[in-house]
C-alpha positions in Angstrom: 118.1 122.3 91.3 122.1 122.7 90.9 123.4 119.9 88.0 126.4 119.5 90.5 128.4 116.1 90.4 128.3 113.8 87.5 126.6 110.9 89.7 124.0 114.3 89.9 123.9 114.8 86.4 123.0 110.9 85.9 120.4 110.2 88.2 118.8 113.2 86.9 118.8 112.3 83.3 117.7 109.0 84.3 114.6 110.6 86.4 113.8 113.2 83.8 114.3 110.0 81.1 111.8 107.7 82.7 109.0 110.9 83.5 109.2 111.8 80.0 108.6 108.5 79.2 105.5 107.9 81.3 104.4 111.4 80.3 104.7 113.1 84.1 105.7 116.4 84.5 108.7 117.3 86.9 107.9 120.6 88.3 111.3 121.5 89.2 113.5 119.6 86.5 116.4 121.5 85.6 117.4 122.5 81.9 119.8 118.9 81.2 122.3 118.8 79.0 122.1 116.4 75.8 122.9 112.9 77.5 126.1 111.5 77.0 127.0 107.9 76.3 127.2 106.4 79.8 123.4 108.7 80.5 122.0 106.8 77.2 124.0 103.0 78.8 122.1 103.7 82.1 118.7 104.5 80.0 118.8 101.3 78.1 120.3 99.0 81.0 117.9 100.3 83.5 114.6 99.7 80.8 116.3 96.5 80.1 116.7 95.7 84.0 113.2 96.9 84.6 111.4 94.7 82.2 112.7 91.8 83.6 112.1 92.4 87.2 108.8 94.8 86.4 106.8 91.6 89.3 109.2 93.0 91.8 109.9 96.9 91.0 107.0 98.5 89.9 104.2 101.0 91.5 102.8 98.2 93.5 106.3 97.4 95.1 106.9 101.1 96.0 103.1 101.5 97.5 103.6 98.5 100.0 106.9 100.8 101.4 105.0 103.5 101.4 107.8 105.8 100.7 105.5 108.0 98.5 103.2 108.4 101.4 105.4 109.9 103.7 106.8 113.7 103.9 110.3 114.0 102.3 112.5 113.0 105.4 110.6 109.9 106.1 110.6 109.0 102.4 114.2 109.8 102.5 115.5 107.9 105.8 113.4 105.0 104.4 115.0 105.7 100.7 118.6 105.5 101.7 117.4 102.0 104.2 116.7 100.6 101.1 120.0 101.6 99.4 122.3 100.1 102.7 120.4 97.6 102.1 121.2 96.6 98.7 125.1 98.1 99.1 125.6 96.4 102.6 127.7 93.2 101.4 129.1 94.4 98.1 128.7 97.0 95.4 128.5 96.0 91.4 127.6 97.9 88.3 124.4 95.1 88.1 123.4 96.8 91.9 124.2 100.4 90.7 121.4 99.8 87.7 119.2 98.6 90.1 119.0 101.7 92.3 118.4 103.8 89.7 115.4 101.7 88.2 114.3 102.1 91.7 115.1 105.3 92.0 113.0 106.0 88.8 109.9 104.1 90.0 109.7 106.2 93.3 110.3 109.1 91.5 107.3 107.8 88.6 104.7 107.3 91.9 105.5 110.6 93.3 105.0 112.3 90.3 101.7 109.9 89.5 101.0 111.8 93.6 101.1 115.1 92.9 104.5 115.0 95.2 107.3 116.8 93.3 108.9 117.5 96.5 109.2 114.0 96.9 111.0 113.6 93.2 113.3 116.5 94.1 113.9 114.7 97.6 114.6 110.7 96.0 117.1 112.5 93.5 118.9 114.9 96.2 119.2 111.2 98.6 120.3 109.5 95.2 122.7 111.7 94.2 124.0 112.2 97.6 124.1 108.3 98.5 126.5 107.6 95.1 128.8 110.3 96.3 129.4 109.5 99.3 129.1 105.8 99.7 129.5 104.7 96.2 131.9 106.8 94.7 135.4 105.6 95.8 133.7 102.3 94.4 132.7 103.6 91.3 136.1 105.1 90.6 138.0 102.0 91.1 136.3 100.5 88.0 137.0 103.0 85.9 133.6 105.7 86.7 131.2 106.1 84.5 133.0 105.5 81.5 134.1 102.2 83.0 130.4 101.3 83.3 130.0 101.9 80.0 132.7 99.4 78.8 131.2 96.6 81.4 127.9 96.7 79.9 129.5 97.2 76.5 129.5 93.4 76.5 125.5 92.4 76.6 125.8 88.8 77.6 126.3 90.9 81.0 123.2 92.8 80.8 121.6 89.4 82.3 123.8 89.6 85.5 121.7 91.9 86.9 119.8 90.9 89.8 117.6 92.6 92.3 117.2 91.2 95.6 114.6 89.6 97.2 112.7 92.3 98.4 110.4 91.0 100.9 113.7 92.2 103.2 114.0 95.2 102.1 110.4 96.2 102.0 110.3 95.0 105.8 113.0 97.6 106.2 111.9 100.4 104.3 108.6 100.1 106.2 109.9 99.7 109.7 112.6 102.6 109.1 109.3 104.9 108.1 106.9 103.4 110.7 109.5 104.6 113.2 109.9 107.9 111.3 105.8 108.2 111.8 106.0 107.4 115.2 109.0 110.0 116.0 107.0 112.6 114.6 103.9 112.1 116.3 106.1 112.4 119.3 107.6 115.2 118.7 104.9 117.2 117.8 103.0 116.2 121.5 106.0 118.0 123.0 
């Protein structure tokens, strides 16, 4: 697995971060490089985020999807229904944090699974989703190092929200109940 782009490089320091942390292995983690500054902001935001909304993203909240039951694709398609989900109105820094404490629980369940594909396939559709729909977003507040300098002031740590998820969990199961029911047609034919 490439390093590639810098949105790359941070979803998989976040991922490798938070496995370390739970004491999972990632089969196919690449050699990372030292994180830098805006890696260690994302590590300490995202904890920070995750403590206070651990009674809506946790193992339980990823079960209900059942994105770690499905094959990659299916966890994908439903992965990235969540993310235009959350995106769909407006992007912020607060939203950005989210997705990858989400990101990191998914990739925490798959590994808890015995599913590395599934870990290699969450940070492919992460990475891939913040280049190509977040990007131009992300670079009009200054990139990474401008997340840095937003969070730099902790009074905003408490912006973050997550939200409501009964939505979005109706939306991540309906995009992989169709998935499940695609593929049992396809293979009939």
């Amino acid at each position: 697995m490439a390093l590639g782009s810098r949105n790359r490089r941070m979803v998989m320091d976040y991922v490798a971060y938070r496995l370390e942390r739970a004491h999972l292995d990632w089969v196919t983690r690449p050699i990372l490089p030292s994180p830098d500054t805006p890696c260690t902001f994302m590590r300490t935001i995202a904890d920070e985020f995750r403590e206070r909304s651990k009674d809506r993203i946790n193992d339980d909240m990823a079960e209900r999807m059942h994105l770690v039951d499905s094959d990659s694709a299916q966890a994908v398609c439903g992965y990235c229904g969540v993310l235009n989900d959350l995106f769909e109105q407006e992007v912020k820094w607060g939203w950005i944090v989210g997705m990858f404490a989400f990101t990191g629980t998914l990739c925490e369940c798959a590994a808890k699974r015995g599913k590395p594909e599934l870990i290699d396939a969450f940070v492919d559709a992460a990475s891939s989703y913040c280049d190509t729909n977040l990007q131009p977003w992300i670079d009009d507040n200054g990139g990474w190092d401008g997340f840095v300098e937003y969070y730099k002031d902790k009074s905003r740590w408490g912006e973050i929200k997550w939200p409501s998820m009964t939505g979005i969990i109706c939306g991540a199961a309906a995009v992989t109940a169709v998935g499940v029911a695609t593929m049992a047609l396809l293979s009939r034919t």
